[in-house]
N, C-alpha and C positions, 0 to 999 in steps of 0.2 A: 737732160732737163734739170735736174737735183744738183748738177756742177752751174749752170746757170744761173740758178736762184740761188747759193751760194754765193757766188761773183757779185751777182747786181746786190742780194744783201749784206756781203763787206765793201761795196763801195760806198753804201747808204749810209753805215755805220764809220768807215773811214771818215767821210765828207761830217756827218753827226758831230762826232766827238770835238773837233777844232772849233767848229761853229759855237756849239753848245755853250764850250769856254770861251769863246770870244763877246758872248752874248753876255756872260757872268761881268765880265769887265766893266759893262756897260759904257765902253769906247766905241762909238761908230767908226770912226778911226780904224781901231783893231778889227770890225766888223768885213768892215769891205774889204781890207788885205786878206783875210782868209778867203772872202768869197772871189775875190780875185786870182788868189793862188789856183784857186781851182778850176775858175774859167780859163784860166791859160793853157791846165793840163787837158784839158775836154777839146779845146780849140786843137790843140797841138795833135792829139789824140785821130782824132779824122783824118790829116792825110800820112799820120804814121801807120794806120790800120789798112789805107786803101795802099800805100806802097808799100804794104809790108817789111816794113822798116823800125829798126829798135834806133839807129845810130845818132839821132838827135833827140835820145832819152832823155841821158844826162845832164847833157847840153841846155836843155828844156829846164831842167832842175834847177841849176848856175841858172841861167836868167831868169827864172822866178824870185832867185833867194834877191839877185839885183834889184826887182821891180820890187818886190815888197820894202823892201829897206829906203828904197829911194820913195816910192809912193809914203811911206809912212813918216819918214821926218818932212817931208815937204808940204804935204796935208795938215801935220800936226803946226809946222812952223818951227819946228825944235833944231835948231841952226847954232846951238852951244857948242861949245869944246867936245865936251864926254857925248854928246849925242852921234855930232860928225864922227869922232871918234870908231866910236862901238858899229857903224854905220860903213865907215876903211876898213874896219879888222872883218866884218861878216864878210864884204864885198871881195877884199883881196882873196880870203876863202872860200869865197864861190866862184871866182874869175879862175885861180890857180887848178881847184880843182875838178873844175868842168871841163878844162880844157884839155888838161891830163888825161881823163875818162875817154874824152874824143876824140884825140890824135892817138888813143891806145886803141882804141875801138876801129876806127878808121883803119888801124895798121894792120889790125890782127883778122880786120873786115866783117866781123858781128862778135855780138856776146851771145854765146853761148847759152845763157840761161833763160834768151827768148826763143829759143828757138821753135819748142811748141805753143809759149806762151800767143805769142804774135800770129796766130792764125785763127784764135778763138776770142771773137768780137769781145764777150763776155768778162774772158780772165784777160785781155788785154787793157779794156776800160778797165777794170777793175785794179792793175797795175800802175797805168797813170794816177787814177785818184790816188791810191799810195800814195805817191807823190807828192802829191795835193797836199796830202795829211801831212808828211815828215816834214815838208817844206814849213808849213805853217807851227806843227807843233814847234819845232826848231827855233822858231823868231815868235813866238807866242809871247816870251816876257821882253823883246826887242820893241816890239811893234805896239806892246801895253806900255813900256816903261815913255818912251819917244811918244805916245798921246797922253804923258803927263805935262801936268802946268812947268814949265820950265824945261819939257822933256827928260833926259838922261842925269839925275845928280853926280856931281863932279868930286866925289869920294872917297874915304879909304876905302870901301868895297871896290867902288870904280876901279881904284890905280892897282886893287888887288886882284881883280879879276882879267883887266888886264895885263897883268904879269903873268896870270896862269893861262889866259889865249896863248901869248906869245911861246911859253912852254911846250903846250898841245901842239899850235901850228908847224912849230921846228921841229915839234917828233914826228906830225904825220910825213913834211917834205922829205923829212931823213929817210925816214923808212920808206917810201915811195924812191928817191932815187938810188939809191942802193939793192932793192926790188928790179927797177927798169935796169942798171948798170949788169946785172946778174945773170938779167933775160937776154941783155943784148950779149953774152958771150957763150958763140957754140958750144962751146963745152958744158955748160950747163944745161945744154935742153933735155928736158925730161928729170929736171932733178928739182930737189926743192931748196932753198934759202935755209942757211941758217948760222949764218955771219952776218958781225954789225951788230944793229939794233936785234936781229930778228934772232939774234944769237942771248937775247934777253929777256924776248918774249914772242911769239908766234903770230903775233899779231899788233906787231908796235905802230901803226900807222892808222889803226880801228882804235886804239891806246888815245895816240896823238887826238883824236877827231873827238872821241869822250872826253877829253880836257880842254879840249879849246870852248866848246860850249858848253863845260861848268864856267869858267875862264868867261862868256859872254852872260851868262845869267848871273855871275859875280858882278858885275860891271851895269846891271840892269836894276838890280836888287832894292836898292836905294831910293829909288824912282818909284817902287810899288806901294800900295795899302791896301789896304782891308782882305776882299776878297780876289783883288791882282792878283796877289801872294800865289792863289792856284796858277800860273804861268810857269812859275819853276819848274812846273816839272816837266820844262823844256829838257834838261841834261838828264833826267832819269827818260826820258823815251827816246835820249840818243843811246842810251846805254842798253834799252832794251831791245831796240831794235836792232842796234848793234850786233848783241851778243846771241840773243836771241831768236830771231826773228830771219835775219837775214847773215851777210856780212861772216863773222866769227862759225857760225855754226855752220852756211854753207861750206864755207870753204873746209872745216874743219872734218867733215862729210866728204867731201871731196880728195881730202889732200890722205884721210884713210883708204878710197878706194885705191887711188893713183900707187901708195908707196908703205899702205897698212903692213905689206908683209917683209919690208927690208928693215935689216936689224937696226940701220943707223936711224932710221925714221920714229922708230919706235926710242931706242935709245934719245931722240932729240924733244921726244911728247913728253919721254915721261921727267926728262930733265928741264925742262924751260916751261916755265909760265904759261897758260895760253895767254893773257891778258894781261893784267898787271906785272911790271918788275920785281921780284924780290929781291931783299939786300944781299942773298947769298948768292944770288946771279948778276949781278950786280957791278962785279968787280971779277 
């Protein structure tokens, strides 16, 4: 019962917080894309709950981040350069990486980390809404900047934010196929990565996904006033979640039970980054 009311009250408060900032905006605009994000995941929600099913999570995620981006510049009428722009760069990385997620999930036939999740109404709803939240927080100064008068300004922020997308996006594909090339050779099963990118840092593709959305709220920036300004902190809740929350720590959790006690494991923790590169690893 106490895991229950836990659930349903971090979904309330998941759902709260996106809202809450959307309402500060004082964009109807930005309004309905959060409330939208979330009706998608509740909809989607019901027949993943009744076929016990996680495998069009993701999947679910990618076309939210799609419908917001395209509901939001065509609502707003923001059909500029830097709008469409910022609008390609979200879209191509939520096309690239949903689909990734899904043909690996498909392959491997579930994730893993639903496995008790997905049979408790509670902390299942309460999963999707996540969802909800990441999606929206993520496009939070997207979806402000694109219901400005003129939508996305066409800027040095602009052209600087997206040169540091472009950066993010190439680290995370790197480190992802380099990852899947790794898994697909027998010889490596049961062992961990740590050649490549991943020979720089432990987690270069969680790296990649934290710079490509400073990289979009760079490129947004421009576009805001007054109280917008609180949007930004679309890239500090990829970061937390990231490292935090989910992502970095699960695995990091994981990848100690799996190989805590072989020496080259240890020798590869305590030598490489979790996160960021440093110059002495570097090279």
């Amino acid at each position: 019962m106490k895991n229950n009311i836990f659930n349903l009250l971090s979904s309330l408060i998941a759902f709260y917080i996106p809202v809450q900032i959307a309402y500060l905006t004082g964009s109807e605009s930005v309004i309905k894309a959060v409330l939208l994000a979330f009706l998608i995941q509740w909809i989607c929600f019901i027949p993943a709950y009744i076929l016990q099913t996680e495998k069009f999570y993701d999947l679910t995620g990618s076309v939210t981040y799609l419908t917001l981006v395209l509901f939001s510049i065509f609502s707003a009428g923001s059909l500029g350069f830097a709008s469409v722009i910022v609008c390609a760069c979200v879209s191509v990385w939520a096309v690239r990486l949903g689909s990734f997620l899904f043909f690996r999930i498909k392959k491997d036939g579930e994730d893993k980390r639903f496995r008790s999740i997905k049979t408790n109404f509670t902390r299942f709803f309460m999963t999707w809404t996540l969802q909800g939240m990441w999606v929206t927080m993520c496009l939070l100064c997207v979806t402000t900047a694109l219901s400005a008068d003129g939508g996305i300004v066409e800027g040095v922020g602009f052209y600087l934010g997206l040169i540091v997308f472009i950066i993010g996006f190439g680290l995370e594909v790197a480190a992802d196929m380099q990852k899947t090339r790794f898994r697909k050779n027998p010889e490596n099963k049961e062992k961990f990565i740590s050649t490549g990118l991943w020979a720089k840092s432990r987690h270069p593709n969680y790296l990649g996904e934290i710079i490509l959305w400073l990289g979009v709220a760079l490129m947004s920036m421009e576009s805001l006033e007054g109280v917008e300004y609180i949007t930004l902190i679309s890239p500090l809740f990829v970061y937390v979640l990231l490292v935090y929350i989910s992502g970095v720590r699960m695995l990091e959790n994981s990848g100690q039970k799996k190989w805590g006690n072989l020496p080259e494991y240890k020798a590869y923790v305590e030598n490489t980054p979790e996160l960021f590169i440093s110059f002495r690893n570097l090279f």
